[in-house]
C-alpha positions in Angstrom: 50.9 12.8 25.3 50.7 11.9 21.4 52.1 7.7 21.6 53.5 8.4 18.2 55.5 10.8 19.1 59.1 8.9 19.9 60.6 9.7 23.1 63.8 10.2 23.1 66.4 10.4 26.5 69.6 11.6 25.1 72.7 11.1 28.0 75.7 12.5 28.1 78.1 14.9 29.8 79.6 17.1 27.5 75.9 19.7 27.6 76.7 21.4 24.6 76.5 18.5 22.3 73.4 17.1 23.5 72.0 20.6 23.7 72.9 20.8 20.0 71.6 17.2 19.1 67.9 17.8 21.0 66.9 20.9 19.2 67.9 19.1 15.8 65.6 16.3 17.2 63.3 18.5 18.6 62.7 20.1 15.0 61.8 16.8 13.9 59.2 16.1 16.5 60.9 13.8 18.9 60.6 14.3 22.5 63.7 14.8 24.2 65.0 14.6 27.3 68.7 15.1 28.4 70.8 13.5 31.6 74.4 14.6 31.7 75.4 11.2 33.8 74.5 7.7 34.0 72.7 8.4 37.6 70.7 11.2 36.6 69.6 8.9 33.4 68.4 6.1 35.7 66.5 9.3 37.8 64.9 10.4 34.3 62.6 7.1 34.8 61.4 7.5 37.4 59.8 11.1 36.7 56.2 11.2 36.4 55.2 10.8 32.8 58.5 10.4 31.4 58.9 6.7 29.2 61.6 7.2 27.0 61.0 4.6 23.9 65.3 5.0 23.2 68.2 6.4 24.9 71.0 7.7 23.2 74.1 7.0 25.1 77.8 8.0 25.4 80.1 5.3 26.5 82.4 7.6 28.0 81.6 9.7 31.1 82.7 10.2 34.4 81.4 8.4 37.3 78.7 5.7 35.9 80.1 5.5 32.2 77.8 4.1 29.5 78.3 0.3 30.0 77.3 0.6 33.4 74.5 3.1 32.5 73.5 0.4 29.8 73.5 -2.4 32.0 71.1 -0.6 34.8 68.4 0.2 31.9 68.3 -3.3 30.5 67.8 -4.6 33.8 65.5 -2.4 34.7 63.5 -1.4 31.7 64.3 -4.5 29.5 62.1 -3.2 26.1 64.2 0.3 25.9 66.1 0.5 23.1 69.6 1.8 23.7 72.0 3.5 21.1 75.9 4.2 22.1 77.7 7.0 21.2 81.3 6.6 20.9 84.5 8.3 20.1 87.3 6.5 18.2 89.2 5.3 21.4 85.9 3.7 23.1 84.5 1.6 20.1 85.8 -1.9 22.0 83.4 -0.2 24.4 80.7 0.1 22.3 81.1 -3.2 20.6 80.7 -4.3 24.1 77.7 -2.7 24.5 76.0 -4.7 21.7 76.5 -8.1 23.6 74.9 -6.2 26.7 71.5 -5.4 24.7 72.7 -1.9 23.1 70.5 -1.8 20.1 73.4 -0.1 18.3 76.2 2.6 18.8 77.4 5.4 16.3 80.8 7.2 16.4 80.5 10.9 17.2 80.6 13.3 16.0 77.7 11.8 14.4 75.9 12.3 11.1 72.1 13.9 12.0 70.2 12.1 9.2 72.6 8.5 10.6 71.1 9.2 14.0 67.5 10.1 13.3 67.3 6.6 10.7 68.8 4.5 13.9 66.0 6.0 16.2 63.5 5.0 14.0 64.3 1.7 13.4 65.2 1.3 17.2 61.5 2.7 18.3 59.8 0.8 15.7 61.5 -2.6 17.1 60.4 -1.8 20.6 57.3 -0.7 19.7 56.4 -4.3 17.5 58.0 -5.6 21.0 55.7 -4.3 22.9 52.7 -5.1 20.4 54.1 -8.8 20.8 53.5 -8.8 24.6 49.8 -7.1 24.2 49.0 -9.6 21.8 50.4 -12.6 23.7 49.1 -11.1 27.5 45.0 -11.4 25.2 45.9 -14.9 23.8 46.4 -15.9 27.3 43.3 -14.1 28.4 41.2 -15.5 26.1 42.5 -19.2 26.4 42.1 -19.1 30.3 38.5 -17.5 29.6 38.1 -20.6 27.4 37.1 -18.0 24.4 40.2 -19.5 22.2 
């Protein structure tokens, strides 16, 4: 799989929208994946092959809603980058969501050209993230190899 390709994991349980929302992103090369509930998100992850770089989130679903979701990435997969979708009655929710690690949230129904700008800038700040570690993991390499 092409690394500069982002991979996307779009989660939520109304299927038409996120239907609607991957083939736009589709269109504009992105990867895409869809959950329709917090469980099957945390399942997505565990696939073989699958590493989504952000996952686009609704705050409000049945079951595990998007806080909880939210809270089970970052602990598990603390460098994903998580965007919340929200309707007018959840934003609290949202803003909540922020303090937890959310990279950002948008209100739905959301602007295409909003959503695709917030994906990029939330892959290209895990991606100088994970550059970071790389870079740190050879520093310490080299200075236990004496080579510093």
């Amino acid at each position: 799989m092409d690394m500069d390709e982002p991979r996307l994991l779009l989660v939520d349980d109304e299927a038409p929208f996120i239907e609607a929302i991957s083939k736009r992103l589709k269109k504009r090369n992105f990867k895409v994946e869809m959950a329709f509930s917090g469980m099957e998100a945390l399942e997505k992850f565990t696939e073989d092959g699958f590493d989504p770089e952000v996952v686009i989130l609704d705050v409000k679903m049945p079951g595990m809603d998007g806080i909880e979701t939210l809270e089970e990435l970052k602990r598990k997969y603390p460098l994903v980058e998580v965007i919340m979708l929200t309707g007018h009655a959840t934003v609290s929710s949202a803003i909540d969501g922020m303090k937890k690690g959310a990279f950002d949230y948008l209100m739905k129904p959301c602007d295409m050209e909003v959503l695709v700008t917030k994906v990029g800038e939330a892959i290209a700040k895990k991606r100088a993230q994970e550059t970071k570690i790389v870079e740190a993991r050879m520093k310490d390499i080299m200075r236990k190899k004496g080579l510093d």
